[in-house]
C-alpha positions in Angstrom: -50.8 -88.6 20.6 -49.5 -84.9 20.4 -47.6 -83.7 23.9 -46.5 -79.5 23.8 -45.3 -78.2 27.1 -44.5 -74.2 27.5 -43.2 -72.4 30.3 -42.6 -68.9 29.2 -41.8 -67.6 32.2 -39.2 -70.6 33.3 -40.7 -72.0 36.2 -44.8 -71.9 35.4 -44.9 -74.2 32.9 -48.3 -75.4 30.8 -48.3 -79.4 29.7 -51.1 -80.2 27.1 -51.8 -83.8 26.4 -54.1 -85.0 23.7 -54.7 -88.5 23.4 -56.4 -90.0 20.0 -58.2 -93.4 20.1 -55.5 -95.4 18.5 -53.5 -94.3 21.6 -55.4 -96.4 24.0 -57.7 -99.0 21.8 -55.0 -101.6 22.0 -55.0 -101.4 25.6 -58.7 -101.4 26.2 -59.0 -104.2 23.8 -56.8 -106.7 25.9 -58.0 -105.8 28.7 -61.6 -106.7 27.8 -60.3 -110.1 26.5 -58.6 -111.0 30.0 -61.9 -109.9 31.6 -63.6 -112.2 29.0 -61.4 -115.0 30.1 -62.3 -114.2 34.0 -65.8 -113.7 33.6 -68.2 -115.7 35.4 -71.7 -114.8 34.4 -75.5 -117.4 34.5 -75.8 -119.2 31.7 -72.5 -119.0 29.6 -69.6 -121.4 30.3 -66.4 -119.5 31.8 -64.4 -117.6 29.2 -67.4 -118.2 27.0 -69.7 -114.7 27.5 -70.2 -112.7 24.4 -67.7 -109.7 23.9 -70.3 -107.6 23.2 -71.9 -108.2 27.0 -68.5 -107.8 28.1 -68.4 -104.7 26.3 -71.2 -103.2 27.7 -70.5 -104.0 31.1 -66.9 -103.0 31.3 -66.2 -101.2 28.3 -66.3 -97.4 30.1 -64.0 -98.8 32.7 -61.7 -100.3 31.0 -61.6 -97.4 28.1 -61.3 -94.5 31.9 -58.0 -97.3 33.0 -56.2 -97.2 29.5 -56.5 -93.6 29.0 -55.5 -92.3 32.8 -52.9 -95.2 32.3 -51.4 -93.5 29.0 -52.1 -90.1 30.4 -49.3 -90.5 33.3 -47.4 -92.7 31.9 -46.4 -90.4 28.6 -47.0 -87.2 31.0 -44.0 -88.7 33.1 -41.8 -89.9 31.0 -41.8 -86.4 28.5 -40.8 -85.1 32.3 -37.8 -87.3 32.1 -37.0 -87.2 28.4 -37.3 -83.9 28.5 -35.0 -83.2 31.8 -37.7 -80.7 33.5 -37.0 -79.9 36.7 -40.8 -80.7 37.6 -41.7 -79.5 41.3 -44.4 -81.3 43.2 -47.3 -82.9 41.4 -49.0 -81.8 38.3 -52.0 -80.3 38.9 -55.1 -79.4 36.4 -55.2 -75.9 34.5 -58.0 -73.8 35.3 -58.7 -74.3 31.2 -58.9 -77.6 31.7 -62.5 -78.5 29.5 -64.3 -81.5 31.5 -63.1 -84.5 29.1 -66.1 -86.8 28.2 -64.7 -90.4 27.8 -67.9 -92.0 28.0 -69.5 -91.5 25.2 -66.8 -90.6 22.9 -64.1 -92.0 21.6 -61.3 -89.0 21.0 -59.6 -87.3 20.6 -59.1 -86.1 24.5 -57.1 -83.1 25.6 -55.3 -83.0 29.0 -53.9 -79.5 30.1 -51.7 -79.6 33.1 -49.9 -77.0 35.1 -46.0 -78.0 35.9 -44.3 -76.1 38.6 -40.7 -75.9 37.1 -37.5 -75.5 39.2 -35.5 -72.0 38.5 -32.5 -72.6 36.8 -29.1 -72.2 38.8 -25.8 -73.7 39.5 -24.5 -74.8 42.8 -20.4 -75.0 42.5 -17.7 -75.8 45.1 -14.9 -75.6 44.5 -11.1 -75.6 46.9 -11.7 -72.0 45.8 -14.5 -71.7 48.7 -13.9 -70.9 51.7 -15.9 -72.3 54.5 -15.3 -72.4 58.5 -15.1 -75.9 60.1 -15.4 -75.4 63.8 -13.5 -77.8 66.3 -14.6 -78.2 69.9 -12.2 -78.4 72.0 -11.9 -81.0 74.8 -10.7 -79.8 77.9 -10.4 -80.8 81.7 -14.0 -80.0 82.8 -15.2 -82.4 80.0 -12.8 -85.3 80.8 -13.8 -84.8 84.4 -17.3 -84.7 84.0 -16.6 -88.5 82.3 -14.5 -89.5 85.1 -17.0 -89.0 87.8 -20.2 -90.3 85.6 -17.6 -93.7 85.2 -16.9 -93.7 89.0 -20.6 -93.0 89.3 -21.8 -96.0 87.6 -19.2 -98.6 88.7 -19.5 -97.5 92.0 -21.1 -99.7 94.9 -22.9 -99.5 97.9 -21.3 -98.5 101.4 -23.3 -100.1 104.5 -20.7 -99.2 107.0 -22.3 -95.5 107.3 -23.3 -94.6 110.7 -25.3 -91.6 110.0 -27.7 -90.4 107.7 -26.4 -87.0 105.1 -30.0 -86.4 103.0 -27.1 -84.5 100.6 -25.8 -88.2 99.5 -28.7 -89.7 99.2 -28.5 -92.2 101.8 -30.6 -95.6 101.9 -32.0 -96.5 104.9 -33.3 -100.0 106.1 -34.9 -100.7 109.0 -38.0 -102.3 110.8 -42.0 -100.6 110.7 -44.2 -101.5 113.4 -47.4 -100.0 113.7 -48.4 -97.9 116.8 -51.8 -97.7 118.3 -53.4 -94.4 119.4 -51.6 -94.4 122.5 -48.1 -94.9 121.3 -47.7 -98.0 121.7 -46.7 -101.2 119.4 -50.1 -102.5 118.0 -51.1 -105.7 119.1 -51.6 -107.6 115.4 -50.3 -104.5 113.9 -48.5 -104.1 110.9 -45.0 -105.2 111.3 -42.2 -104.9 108.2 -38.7 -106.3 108.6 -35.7 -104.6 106.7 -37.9 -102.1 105.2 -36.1 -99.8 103.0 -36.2 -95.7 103.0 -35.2 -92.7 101.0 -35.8 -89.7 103.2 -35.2 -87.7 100.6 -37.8 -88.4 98.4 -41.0 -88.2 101.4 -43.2 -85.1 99.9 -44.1 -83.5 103.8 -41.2 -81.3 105.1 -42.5 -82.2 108.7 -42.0 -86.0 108.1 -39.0 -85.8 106.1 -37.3 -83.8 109.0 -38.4 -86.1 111.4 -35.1 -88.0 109.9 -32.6 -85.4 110.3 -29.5 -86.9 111.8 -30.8 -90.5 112.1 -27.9 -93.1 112.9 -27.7 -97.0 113.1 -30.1 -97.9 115.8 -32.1 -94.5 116.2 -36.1 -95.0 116.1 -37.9 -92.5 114.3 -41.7 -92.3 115.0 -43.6 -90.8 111.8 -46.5 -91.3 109.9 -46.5 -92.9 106.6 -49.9 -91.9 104.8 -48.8 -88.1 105.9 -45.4 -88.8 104.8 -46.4 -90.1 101.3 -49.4 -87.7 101.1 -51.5 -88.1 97.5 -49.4 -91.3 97.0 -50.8 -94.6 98.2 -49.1 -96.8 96.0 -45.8 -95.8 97.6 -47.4 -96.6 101.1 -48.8 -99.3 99.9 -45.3 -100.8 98.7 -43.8 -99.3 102.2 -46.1 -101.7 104.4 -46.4 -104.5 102.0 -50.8 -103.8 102.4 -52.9 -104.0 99.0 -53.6 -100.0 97.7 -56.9 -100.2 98.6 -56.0 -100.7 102.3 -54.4 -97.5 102.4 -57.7 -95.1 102.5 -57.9 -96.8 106.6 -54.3 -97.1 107.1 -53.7 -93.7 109.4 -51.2 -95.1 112.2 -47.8 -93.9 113.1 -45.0 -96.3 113.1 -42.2 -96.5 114.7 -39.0 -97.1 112.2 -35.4 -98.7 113.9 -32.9 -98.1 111.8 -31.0 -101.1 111.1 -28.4 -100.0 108.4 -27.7 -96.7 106.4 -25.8 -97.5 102.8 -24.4 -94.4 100.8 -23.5 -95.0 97.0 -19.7 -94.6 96.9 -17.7 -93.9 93.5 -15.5 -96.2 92.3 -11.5 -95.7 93.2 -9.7 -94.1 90.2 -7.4 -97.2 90.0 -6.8 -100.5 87.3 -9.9 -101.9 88.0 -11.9 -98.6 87.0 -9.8 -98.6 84.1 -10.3 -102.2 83.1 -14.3 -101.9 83.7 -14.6 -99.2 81.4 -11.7 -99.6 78.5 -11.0 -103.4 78.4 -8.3 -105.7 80.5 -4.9 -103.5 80.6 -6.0 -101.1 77.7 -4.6 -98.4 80.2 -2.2 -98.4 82.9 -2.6 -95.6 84.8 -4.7 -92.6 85.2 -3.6 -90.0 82.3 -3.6 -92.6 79.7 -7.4 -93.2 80.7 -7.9 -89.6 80.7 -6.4 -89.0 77.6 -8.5 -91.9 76.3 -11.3 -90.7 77.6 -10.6 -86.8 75.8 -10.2 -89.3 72.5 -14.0 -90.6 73.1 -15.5 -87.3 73.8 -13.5 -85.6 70.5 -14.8 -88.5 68.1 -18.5 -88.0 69.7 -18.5 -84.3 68.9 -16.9 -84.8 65.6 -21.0 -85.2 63.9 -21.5 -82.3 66.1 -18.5 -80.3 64.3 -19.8 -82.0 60.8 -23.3 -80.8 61.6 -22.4 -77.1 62.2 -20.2 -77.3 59.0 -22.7 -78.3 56.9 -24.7 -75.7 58.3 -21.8 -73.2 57.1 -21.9 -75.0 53.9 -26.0 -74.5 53.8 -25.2 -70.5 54.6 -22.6 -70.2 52.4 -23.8 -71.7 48.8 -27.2 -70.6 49.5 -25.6 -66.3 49.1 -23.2 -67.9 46.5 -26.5 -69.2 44.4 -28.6 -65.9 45.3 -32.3 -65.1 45.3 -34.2 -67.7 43.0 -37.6 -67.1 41.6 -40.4 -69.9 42.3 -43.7 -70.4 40.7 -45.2 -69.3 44.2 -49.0 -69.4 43.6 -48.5 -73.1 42.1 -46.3 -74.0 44.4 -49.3 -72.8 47.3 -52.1 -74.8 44.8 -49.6 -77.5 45.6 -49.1 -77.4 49.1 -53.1 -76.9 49.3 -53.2 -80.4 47.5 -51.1 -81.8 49.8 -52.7 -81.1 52.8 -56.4 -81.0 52.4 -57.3 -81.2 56.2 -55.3 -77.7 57.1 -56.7 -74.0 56.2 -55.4 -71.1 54.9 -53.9 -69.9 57.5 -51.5 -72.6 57.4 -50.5 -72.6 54.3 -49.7 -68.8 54.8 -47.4 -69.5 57.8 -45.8 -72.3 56.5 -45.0 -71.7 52.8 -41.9 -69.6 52.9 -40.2 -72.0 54.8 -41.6 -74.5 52.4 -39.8 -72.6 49.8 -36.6 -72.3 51.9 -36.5 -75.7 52.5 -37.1 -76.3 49.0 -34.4 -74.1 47.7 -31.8 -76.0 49.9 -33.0 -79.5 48.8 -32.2 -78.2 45.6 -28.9 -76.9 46.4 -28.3 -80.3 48.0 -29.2 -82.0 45.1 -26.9 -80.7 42.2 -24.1 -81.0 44.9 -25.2 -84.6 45.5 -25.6 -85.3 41.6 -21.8 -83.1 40.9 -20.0 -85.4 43.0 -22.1 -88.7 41.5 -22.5 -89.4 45.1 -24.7 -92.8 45.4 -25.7 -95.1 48.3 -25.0 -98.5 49.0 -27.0 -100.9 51.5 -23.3 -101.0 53.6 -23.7 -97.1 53.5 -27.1 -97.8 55.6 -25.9 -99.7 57.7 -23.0 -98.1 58.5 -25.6 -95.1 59.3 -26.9 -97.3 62.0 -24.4 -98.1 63.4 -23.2 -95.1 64.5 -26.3 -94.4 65.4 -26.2 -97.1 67.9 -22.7 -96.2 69.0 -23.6 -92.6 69.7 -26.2 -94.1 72.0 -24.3 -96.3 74.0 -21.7 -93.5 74.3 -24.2 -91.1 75.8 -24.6 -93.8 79.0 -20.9 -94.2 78.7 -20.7 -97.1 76.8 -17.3 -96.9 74.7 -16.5 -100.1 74.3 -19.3 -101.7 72.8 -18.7 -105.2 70.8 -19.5 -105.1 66.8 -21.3 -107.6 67.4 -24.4 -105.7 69.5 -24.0 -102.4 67.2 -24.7 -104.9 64.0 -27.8 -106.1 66.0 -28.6 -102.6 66.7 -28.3 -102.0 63.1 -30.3 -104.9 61.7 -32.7 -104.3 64.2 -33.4 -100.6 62.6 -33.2 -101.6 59.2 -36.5 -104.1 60.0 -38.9 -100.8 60.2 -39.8 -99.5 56.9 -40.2 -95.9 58.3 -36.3 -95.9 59.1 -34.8 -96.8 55.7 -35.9 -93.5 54.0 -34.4 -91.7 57.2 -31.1 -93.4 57.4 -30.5 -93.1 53.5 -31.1 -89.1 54.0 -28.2 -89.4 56.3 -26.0 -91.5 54.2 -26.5 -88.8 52.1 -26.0 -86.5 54.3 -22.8 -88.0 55.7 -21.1 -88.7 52.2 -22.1 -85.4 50.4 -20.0 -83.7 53.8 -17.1 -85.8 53.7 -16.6 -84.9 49.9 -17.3 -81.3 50.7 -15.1 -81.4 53.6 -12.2 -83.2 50.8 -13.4 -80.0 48.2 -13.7 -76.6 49.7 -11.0 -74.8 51.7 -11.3 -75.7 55.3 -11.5 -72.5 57.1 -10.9 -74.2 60.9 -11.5 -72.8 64.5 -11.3 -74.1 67.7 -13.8 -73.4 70.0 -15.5 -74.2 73.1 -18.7 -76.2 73.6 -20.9 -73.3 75.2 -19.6 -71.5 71.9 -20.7 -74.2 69.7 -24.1 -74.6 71.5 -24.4 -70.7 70.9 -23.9 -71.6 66.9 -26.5 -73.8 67.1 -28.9 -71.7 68.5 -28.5 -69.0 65.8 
C-alpha cells in the first residue's frame, strides 16, 4: 500500500491511496472461510459447500468490503498519525478514475480531497485583558421577588363584599335559567355555587353587566352571548354536554353568593419560613438580603455567558483573518445537506465558516488547558440546569435529592448527553479562562446587560 498526501496551499489538501492485492487478500480470504462455515446451500452438508461456489457467489463482495474497509481505515488513521487538521469528510477528487474491483485484482488508486484547517495559535494569557460584566442587584429586583413570593403563598379572601374586575375577583353564585318572559324556567337549568371570572367573558355588554356586583346582587345575562365562539366554556358553566349548547340561548339570572379576591401573603416569619426553610431568617432584611443573594448567583451564568462572549470577540481579532479552503468546504456543506439548494448553502456558509473558526478557537483553548470531562462533570451540568428552573418559579430551596432525579432523568435521553457535555465544556474552559486572563470587571445594570446581548 503507498499513501502521499499534498496540500500545497495549506488548507486544500490531495490524499492518494493505492491499495495492491496483498493489502486486502488476507481479508477477503477469511471472510469467505466464515461465509463457508455459515453457508447453507441444497445438497452440501453445512460448512461443507465447495470454496470455489463460495467464491463465485460472494467473492466480489467480499473483495468491495475488504478494500472500502482498508481504504478508511488507513485513510484515517494517516489523518491521525499524521496530525492533519482534517475538516469535514473527505470527499472524491474530480481526477478520481472510476476503480474497477470486479474484475481485477489491483493495484487500486483512491484520490481524495482533504479540507485542511489553517494554521494558527490561540493564546491567553494574564497578559489579556478581557471585561467581565457584573449585574448589579438592586431594590426593584429584590422587590419584584418579594411580591412573586407573597404572590404565590398567598390565599384566598371570601370576606370581599364587592366585586374590583382590577383584582381579579372570583365569584360564586347560583344560575337559573329564565324563560322568554323573565321568569325562572319551570325544569330549567339550575347550577348551585357556580363559579365566575368576569374578567375573562369575551362581550363588553355582558361583562359590564357585572360592574359593581356585591354579595347578594342578581345579575341577569346571557351565557352563549357572554362566552360567544366558545361553547365548551358554556358548556362547563351550566354543567350541559357541548353539543347542547347550539339550543341553549336563555338568559339566567346569577345571585351572587360570595366574592373571593387572591390576597398576598403578610411579609412576616411564616413567609420567610415557606420560602427559605424553618428560622433561616428572622426578619425582613435578612430575607431580602437573601433573596439579592439568589438573584446574584442566578445571573452569575448570565455574567459568565456575556464573558465568554468577550472572550469569543476578543481572541477571535487576537488570531486574525484565517484562510479556508472555501469551495471544499461548500462541496462539503453540499454533501451534508442533500435535500437544500443553492441558495442555501449561499446564505448559510459564511456563518458556517464563522462558526467554524470559533470551534477552532475553542478547541486549542480546550486542548492548552488539557481540559477533560468527567461523567460527575455531566451531571453536575444538569443539575444546574434543574436548579435554574426551579429558581425561575421561585423555587430556591430545592432538596438534592429532586435536582439528582432531575439530573438522572436528563442523562436517560441520548439526545441530551452530547448537549450537556458541550456545556461542561463550556463551563470548565470559562472557569480556567476566568483563573487566566486579566479580569477587566464592570458593574452594570440588567437593561444594560440585556442591551449586550442583543448586540
Amino acid at each position: 500500500m503507498n499513501i502521499s498526501f499534498e496540500a500545497n496551499d495549506k488548507v486544500n489538501g490531495v490524499m492518494t491511496i493505492t491499495i495492491e492485492k496483498e493489502d486486502y487478500a488476507a481479508d477477503v480470504e477469511k471472510q469467505l472461510k466464515d461465509l463457508r462455515k455459515k453457508a447453507n446451500m441444497p445438497g452440501f452438508r453445512p460448512g461443507q459447500v465447495p470454496m470455489g461456489m463460495v467464491k463465485r457467489m460472494y467473492g466480489t463482495q467480499a473483495k468491495m468490503d475488504a478494500v472500502n474497509k482498508l481504504l478508511g481505515d488507513k485513510l484515517y488513521e494517516y489523518v491521525r498519525e499524521n496530525k492533519i487538521a482534517m475538516l469535514g469528510e473527505p470527499l472524491p477528487n474530480a481526477n478520481q478514475v472510476p476503480v474497477e474491483i470486479e474484475n481485477t485484482d489491483g493495484p487500486y488508486t483512491f484520490i481524495f480531497d482533504i479540507a485542511v484547517a489553517p494554521e494558527f495559535k490561540a493564546e491567553l494569557t494574564d497578559k489579556d485583558e478581557i471585561e467581565y460584566s457584573e449585574i448589579t442587584v438592586d431594590d426593584a429586583m429584590v422587590d419584584e421577588q418579594v411580591e412573586m413570593f407573597r404572590t404565590q403563598l398567598g390565599h384566598q379572601d371570601t370576606t370581599v363584599q364587592e366585586y374590583n374586575p382590577e383584582t381579579r375577583d372570583m365569584l360564586k353564585g347560583d344560575l337559573r335559567e329564565l324563560d322568554a318572559e323573565g321568569n325562572t324556567k319551570d325544569g330549567g337549568i339550575v347550577v348551585e355555587g357556580a363559579v365566575l371570572m368576569p374578567q375573562f367573558i369575551k362581550v363588553e355588554e355582558q361583562k359590564a353587566l357585572f360592574e359593581g356586583t356585591k354579595v347578594g346582587s342578581i345579575i341577569t345575562f346571557n351565557p352563549k352571548k357572554a362566552y360567544e365562539g366558545n361553547d365548551a366554556e358554556v358548556a362547563s358553566l351550566l354543567k350541559i354536554e357541548k353539543d347542547k349548547v347550539a339550543e341553549m340561548n336563555s338568559d339566567f339570572t346569577y345571585q351572587v353568593t360570595e366574592i373571593s379576591r387572591h390576597a398576598k401573603a403578610d411579609i412576616n416569619q411564616e413567609l420567610f419560613d415557606n420560602v427559605m426553610g424553618k428560622d433561616v431568617v428572622k426578619d425582613e432584611a435578612d430575607f431580602r438580603a437573601k433573596i439579592a443573594e439568589g438573584i446574584k448567583m442566578q445571573l452569575t451564568p448570565n455574567c459568565d455567558y456575556l464573558f465568554m462572549k468577550n472572550v469569543r470577540k476578543y481572541v477571535e481579532e487576537k488570531v486574525g483573518e484565517l484562510t479556508f479552503p472555501e469551495e471544499l468546504l461548500k462541496r462539503i456543506m453540499r454533501n451534508n445537506n442533500k435535500d437544500k439548494d443553492e441558495k442555501f448553502i449561499e446564505d448559510n456558509f459564511d456563518m458556517s465558516v464563522k462558526e467554524l473558526k470559533w470551534s477552532l478557537i475553542k478547541n486549542q483553548l480546550v486542548e492548552a488547558r488539557e481540559i477533560k470531562i468527567e461523567d460527575a462533570d455531566v451531571k453536575n451540568v444538569a443539575k444546574a440546569m434543574a436548579r435554574a428552573q426551579f429558581a425561575q418559579y421561585g423555587m430556591t430551596n430545592v432538596p438534592e435529592e429532586y435536582l439528582d432525579k432531575y439530573a438522572a432523568d436528563m442523562l436517560k435521553e441520548r439526545k441530551n448527553i452530547d448537549m450537556l457535555v458541550d456545556r461542561a465544556v463550556d463551563q470548565k474552559l470559562m472557569e480556567a479562562l476566568k483563573a487566566t486572563v486579566k479580569l477587566n470587571k464592570k458593574t452594570i445594570t440588567l437593561d444594560e446587560f440585556n442591551k449586550l446581548m442583543e448586540a
